[in-house]
C-alpha positions, 0 to 999 in steps of 0.5 A: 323143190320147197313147197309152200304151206299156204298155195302149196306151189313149188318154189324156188326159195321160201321164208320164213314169218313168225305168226304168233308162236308159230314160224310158216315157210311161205313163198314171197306172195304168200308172205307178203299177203300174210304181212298185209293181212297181221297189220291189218289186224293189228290196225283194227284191233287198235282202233276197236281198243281206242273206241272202247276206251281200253288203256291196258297194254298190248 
């Protein structure tokens, strides 16, 4: 059985997220939970980047 690396539970079926550079094999919860977790991220840092002025890309 596959473990996952974030829970470390045996699962039936991992997937794969690209975080990064890197690629985790995670069970569905955890890759949902990490998805959710990268927009938010990604929301704020927008946001921190408007309010600061900053008109570079990304």
């Amino acid at each position: 059985m596959p473990v996952c690396r974030e829970c470390e539970d045996e699962v039936d079926e991992l997937v794969k997220l690209k975080v990064g550079r890197r690629t985790l094999k995670l069970c569905e919860d955890c890759a949902d939970r990490m998805r959710e977790e990268l927009e938010i991220a990604e929301e704020s840092e927008a946001v921190i980047q408007d309010m600061m002025g900053f008109k570079g890309r990304r």
